[in-house]
C-alpha positions as CSV (number, residue, x, y, z in Angstrom):
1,X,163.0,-122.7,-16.9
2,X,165.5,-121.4,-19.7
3,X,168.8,-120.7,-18.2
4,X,171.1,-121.8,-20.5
5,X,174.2,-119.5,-19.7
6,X,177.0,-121.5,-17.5
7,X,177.5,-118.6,-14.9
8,X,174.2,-118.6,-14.1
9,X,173.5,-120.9,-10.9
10,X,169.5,-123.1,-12.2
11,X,169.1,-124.5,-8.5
12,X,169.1,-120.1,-7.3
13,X,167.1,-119.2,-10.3
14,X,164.6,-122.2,-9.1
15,X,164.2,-120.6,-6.0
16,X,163.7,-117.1,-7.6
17,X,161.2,-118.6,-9.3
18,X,159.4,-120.1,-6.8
19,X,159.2,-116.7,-5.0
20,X,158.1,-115.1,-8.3
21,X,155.0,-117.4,-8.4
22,X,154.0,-117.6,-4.7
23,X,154.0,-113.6,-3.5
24,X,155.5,-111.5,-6.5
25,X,153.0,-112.3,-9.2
26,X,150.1,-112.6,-7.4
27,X,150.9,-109.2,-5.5
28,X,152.5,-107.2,-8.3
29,X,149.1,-105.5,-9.4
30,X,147.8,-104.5,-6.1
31,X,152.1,-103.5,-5.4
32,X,151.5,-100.7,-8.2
33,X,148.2,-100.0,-7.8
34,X,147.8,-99.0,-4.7
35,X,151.6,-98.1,-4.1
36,X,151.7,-100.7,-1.5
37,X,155.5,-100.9,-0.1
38,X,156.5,-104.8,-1.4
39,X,157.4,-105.8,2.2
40,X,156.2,-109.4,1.9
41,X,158.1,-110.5,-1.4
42,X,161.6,-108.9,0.0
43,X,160.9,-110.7,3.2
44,X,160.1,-114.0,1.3
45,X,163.0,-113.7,-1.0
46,X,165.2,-113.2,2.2
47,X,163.5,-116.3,4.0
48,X,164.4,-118.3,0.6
49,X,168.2,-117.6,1.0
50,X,167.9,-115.4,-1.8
51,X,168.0,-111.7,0.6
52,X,171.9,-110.3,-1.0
53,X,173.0,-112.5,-3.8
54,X,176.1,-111.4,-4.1
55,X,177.5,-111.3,-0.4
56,X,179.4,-114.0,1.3
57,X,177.3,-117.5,2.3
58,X,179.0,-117.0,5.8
59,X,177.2,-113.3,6.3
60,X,174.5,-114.5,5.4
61,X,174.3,-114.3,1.4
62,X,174.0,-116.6,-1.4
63,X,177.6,-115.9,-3.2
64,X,176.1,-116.1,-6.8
65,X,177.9,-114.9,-10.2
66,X,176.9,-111.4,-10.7
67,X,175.8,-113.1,-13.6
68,X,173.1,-115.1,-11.6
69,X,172.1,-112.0,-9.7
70,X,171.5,-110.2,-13.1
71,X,169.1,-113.3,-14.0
72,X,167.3,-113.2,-10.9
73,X,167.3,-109.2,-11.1
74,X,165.8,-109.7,-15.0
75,X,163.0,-112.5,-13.8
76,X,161.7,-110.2,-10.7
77,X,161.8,-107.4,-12.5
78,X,159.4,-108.5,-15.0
79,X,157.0,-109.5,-12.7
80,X,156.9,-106.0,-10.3
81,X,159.2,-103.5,-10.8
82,X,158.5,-101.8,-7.1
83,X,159.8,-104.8,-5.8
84,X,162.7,-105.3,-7.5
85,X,164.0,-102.0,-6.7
86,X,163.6,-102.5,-3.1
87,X,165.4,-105.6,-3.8
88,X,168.4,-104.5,-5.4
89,X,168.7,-101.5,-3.3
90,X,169.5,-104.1,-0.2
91,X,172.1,-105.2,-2.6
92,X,173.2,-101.2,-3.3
93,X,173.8,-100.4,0.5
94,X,175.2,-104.0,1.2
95,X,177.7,-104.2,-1.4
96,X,180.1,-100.4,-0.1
97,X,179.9,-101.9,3.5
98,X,181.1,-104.9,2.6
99,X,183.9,-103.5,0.2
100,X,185.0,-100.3,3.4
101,X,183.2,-101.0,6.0
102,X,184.7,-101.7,9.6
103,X,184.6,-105.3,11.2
104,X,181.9,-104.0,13.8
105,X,180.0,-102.7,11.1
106,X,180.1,-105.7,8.7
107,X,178.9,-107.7,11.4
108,X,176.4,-105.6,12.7
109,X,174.7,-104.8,9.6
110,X,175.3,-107.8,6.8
111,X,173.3,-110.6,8.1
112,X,170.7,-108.3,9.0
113,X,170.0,-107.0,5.5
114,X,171.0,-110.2,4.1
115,X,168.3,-112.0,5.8
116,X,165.9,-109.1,5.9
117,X,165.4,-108.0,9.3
118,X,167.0,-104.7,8.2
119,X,166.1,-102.5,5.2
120,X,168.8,-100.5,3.7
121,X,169.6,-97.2,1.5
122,X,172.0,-95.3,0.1
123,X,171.9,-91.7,0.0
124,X,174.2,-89.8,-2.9
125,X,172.0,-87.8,-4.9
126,X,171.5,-84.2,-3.9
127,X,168.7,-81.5,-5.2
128,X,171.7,-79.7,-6.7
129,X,174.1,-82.4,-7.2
130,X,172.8,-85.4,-9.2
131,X,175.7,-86.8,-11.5
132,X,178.6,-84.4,-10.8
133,X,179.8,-85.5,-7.3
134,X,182.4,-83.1,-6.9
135,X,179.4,-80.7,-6.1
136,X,178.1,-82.1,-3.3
137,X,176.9,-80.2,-0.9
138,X,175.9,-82.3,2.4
139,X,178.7,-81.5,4.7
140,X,179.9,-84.1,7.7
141,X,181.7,-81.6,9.9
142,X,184.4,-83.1,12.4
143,X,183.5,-82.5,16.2
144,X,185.7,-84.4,18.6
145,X,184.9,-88.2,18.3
146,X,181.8,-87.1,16.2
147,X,181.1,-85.7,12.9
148,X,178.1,-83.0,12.9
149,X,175.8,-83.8,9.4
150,X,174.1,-81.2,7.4
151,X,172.5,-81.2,4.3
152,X,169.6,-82.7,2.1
153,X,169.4,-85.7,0.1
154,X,166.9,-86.5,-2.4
155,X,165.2,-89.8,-4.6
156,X,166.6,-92.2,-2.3
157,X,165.0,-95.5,-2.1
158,X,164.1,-97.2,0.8
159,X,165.0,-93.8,2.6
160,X,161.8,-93.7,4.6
161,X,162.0,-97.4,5.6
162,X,165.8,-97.8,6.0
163,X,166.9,-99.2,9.0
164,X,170.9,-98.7,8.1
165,X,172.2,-95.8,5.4
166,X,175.1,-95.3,3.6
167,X,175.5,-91.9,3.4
168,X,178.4,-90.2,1.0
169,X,178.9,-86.7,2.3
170,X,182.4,-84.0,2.0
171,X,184.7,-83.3,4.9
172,X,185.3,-80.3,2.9
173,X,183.2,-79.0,-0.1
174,X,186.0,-77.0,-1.4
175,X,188.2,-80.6,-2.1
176,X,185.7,-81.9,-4.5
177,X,185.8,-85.0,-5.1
178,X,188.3,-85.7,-2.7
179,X,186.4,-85.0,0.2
180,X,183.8,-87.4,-0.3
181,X,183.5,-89.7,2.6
182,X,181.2,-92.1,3.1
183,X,179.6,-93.0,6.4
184,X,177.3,-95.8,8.1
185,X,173.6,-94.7,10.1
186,X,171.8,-96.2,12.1
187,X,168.3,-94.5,11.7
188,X,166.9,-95.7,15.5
189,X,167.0,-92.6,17.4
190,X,169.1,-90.4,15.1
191,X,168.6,-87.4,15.9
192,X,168.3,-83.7,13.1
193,X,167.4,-86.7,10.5
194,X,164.2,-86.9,9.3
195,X,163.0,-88.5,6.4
196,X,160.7,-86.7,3.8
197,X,157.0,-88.2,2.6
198,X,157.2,-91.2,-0.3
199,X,157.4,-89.0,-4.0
200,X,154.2,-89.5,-6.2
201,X,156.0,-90.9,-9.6
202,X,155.1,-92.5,-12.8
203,X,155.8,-96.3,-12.1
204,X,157.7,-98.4,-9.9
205,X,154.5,-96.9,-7.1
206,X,155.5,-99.1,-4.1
207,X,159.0,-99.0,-4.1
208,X,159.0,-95.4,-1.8
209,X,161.7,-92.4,-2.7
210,X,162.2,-89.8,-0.7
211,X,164.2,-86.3,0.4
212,X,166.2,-87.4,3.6
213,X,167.0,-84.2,5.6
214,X,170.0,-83.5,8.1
215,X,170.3,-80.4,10.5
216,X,173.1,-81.1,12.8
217,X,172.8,-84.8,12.5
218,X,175.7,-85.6,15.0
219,X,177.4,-89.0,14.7
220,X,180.2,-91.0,15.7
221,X,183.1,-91.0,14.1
222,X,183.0,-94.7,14.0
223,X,180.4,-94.5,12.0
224,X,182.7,-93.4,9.4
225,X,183.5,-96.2,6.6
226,X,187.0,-96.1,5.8
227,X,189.2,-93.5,5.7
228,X,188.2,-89.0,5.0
229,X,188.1,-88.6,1.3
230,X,188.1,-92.4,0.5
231,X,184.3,-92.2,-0.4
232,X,184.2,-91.2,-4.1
233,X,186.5,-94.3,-5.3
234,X,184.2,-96.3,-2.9
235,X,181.3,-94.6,-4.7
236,X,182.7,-95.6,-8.3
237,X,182.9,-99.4,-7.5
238,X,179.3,-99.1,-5.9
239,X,178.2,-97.5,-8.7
240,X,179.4,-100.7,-11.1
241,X,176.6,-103.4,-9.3
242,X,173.7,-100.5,-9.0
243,X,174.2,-100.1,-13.1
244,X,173.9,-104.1,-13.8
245,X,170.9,-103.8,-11.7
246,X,169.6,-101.3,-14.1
247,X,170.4,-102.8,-16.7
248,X,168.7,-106.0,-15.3
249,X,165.6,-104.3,-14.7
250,X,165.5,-102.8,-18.3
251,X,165.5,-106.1,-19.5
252,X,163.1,-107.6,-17.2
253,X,160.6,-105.1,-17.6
254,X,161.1,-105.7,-21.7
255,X,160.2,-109.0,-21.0
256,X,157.6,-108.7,-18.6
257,X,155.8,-106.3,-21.4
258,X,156.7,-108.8,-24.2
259,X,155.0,-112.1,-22.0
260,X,151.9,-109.7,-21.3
261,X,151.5,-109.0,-25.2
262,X,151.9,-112.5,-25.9
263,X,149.1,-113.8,-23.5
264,X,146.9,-111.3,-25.2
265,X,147.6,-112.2,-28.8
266,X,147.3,-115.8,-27.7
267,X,143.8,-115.6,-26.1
268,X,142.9,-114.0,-29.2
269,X,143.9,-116.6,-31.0
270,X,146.5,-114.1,-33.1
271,X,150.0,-116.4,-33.0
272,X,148.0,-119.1,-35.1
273,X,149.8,-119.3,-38.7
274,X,145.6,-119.6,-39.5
275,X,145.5,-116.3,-39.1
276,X,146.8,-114.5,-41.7
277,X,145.7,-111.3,-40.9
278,X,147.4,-111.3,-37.6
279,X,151.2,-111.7,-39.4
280,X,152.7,-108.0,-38.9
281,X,152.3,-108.9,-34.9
282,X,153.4,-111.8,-35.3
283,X,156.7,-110.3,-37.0
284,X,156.9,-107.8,-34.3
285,X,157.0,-110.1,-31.8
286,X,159.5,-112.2,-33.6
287,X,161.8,-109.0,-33.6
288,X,161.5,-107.9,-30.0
289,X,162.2,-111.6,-29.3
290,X,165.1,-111.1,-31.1
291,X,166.5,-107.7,-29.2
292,X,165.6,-109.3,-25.6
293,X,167.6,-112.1,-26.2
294,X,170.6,-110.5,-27.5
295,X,170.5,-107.7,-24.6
296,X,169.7,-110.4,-21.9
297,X,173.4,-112.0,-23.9
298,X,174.7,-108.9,-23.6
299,X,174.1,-108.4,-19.9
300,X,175.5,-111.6,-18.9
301,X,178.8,-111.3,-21.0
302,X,179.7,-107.7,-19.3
303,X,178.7,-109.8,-16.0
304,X,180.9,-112.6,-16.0
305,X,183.6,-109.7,-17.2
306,X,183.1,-108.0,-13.8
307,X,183.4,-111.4,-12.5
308,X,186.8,-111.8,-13.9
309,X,188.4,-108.3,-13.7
310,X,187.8,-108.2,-10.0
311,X,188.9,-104.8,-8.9
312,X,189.5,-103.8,-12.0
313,X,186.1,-102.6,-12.6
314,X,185.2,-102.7,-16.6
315,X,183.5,-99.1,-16.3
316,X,182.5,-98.7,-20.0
317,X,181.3,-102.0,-20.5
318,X,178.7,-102.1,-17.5
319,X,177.7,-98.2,-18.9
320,X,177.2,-99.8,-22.1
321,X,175.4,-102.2,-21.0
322,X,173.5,-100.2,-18.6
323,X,172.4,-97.6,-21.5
324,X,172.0,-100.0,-23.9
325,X,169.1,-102.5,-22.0
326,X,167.6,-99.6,-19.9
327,X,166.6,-98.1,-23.1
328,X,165.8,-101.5,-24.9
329,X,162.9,-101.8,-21.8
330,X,161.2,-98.7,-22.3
331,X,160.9,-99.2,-26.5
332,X,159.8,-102.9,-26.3
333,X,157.2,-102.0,-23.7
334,X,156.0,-98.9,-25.5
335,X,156.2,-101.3,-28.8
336,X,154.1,-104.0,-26.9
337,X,151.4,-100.9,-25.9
338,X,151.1,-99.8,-29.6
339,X,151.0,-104.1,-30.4
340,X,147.5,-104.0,-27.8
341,X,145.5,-101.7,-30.3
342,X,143.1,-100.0,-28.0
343,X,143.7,-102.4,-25.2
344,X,147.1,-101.0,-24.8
345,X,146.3,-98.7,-21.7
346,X,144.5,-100.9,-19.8
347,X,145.7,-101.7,-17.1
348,X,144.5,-105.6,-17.0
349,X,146.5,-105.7,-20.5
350,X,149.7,-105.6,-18.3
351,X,152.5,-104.2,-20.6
352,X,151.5,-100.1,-19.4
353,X,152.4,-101.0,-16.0
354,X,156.2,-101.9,-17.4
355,X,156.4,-99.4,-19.7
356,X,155.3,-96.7,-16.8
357,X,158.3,-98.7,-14.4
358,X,160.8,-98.8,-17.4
359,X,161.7,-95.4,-18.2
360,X,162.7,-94.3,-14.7
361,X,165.8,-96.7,-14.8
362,X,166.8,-95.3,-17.7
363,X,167.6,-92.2,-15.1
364,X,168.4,-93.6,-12.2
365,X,171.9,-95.0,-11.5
366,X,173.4,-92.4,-13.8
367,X,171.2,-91.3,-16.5
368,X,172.1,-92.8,-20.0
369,X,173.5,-89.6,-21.1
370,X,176.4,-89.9,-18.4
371,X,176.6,-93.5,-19.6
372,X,177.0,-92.0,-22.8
373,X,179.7,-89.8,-22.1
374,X,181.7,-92.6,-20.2
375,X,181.6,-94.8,-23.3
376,X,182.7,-91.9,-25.4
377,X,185.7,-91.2,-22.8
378,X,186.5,-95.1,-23.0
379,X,186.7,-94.7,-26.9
380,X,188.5,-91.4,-26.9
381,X,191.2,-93.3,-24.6
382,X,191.5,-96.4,-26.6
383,X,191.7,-94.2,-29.6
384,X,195.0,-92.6,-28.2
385,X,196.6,-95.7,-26.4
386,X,196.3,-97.2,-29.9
387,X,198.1,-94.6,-31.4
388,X,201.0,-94.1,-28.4
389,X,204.6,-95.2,-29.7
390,X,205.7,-98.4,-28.8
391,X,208.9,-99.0,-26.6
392,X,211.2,-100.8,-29.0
């Protein structure tokens, strides 16, 4: 086990590891395919302790580093990409009820999708409103102690198995951003909510997305998480964790494509310095090597920095970092496809499969454009504050 990096906890990537070889690896290929929904590695990561990284030990969690969740997110990844999006998307509805969610709620919900009894989601994307919140169009209309939901959601994970959904929806489509509001369902029961059929997609096959539907979805107004029009700053420190997990995954799946290409060269006896004729792959290799490592670096620096800014989330960093290894896993596994010859394909081979779950996280989360244009905003900014007068 190679964890070398001092925020990451060895004794929590152990246990990752020991998940990864009992029920992830052997299951991965069946997982993709025949899009079988990855029930029994969540469950076994949540029986290991290992269910919500990142959430208190006393509801439940295992109060890692972000830096060791990343680790565990890159090692899980590379194995079965279904399943680590399932994974991380516990971790995606978890994390905004922990930061604005009531006491009831906490304590309903937490230790239930810590320890996997619960599935979650969270529902923010709309057909018509992907990156630009402020044009959000599901509507939670106020109704005496109840708020009356109605709208349409769409590639939201988990969404047909979720017990629990956080749901970001306007008070009031005409304040923008401000009217974002985020709310807590409980899917037993709910009424005018229905969830759509699992989308057929490139990769990532077990890990279900789907349209979730509300027609005069009424429901209390203690459902409500925080305070009307306190969703969208809510949504931007979500956001943050959802992008390392990205990020995460682009790296895992560059790994789990690079491991695959190895095995292959090795049974083929191509890494031997005997074989002469087997030196460009072996160069190739040496140079993805090379770009793994520094991104996996990369990823834990900007992870121990969210660490210590605490509230102060370092936005442009985790979109950096979030562009920058997204993309690195979909051109080292299309590299390692090209590296198979005629094997590449196959799907015994191994490095398709990653390269078919890579580029969708490259979307997802914010595509890399928007994480383009928040790193240019950051730069623009710095540029400026740089040149401000100083107060003498």
């Amino acid at each position: 086990m190679n964890t070398p990096w001092a925020t990451v906890d060895a004794d929590v990537i152990e246990r990752v590891d020991e998940v990864i070889g009992r029920t992830i690896r052997p299951m991965a290929a069946d997982v993709d395919g025949a899009s079988v929904f990855p029930a029994d590695a969540v469950a076994d990561l949540a029986a290991s302790g290992l269910g919500v990284m990142l959430m208190p030990a006393e509801l439940g969690g295992t109060a890692t580093s972000t830096s060791t969740y990343a680790e565990a997110m890159m090692r899980i990844a590379a194995e079965c990409g279904a399943t680590s999006t399932v994974y991380m998307t516990q971790m995606h509805c978890a994390h905004p009820i922990h930061l604005q969610g009531s006491k009831p709620q906490i304590e309903s919900w937490l230790p239930r999708i810590c320890d996997g009894s619960a599935i979650g989601a969270i529902a923010l994307t709309e057909p018509s409103a992907g990156s630009d919140v402020g044009a959000m169009r599901t509507v939670a209309r106020r109704d005496g102690d109840a708020y009356v939901v109605n709208g349409e959601k769409t590639f939201i994970s988990n969404g047909d198995r979720a017990d629990v959904i956080v749901l970001f929806a306007t008070v009031d489509p005409a304040q923008g951003k401000r009217g974002v509001t985020a709310f807590l369902l409980e899917t037993a029961g709910l009424e005018g909510f229905e969830a759509g059929l699992p989308m057929k997609k490139l990769g990532q096959k077990g890990a279900t997305t789907v349209t979730l539907a509300f027609q005069d979805c009424r429901i209390p107004a203690s459902a409500r998480m925080g305070a009307e029009g306190e969703g969208y700053p809510l949504l931007l420190r979500s956001v943050v964790r959802s992008r390392i997990s990205a990020a995460a995954q682009g790296v895992g799946f560059a790994t789990g494509a690079f491991d695959a290409t190895v095995a292959w060269a090795a049974e083929r006896d191509m890494l031997s310095s005997r074989t002469a004729a087997a030196q460009d792959l072996q160069f190739e290799l040496a140079r993805l090597r090379g770009e793994i490592t520094a991104a996996r670096a990369m990823l834990l620096s900007v992870c121990d920095l969210v660490d210590a800014r605490g509230d102060d989330e370092p936005v442009a960093e985790v979109s950096l970092v979030k562009m920058h290894c997204t993309a690195l896993g979909t051109t080292v596994a299309a590299a390692c496809v090209e590296l198979l010859g005629p094997d590449g394909d196959l799907v015994a081979a191994g490095a398709e499969r990653r390269l078919r779950d890579a580029k969708i996280a490259e979307i997802y989360d914010g595509t890399n454009q928007i994480q383009s244009m928040l790193v240019a905003r950051d730069i623009r900014q710095s540029v400026t504050a740089a040149a401000a007068p100083r107060a003498t």
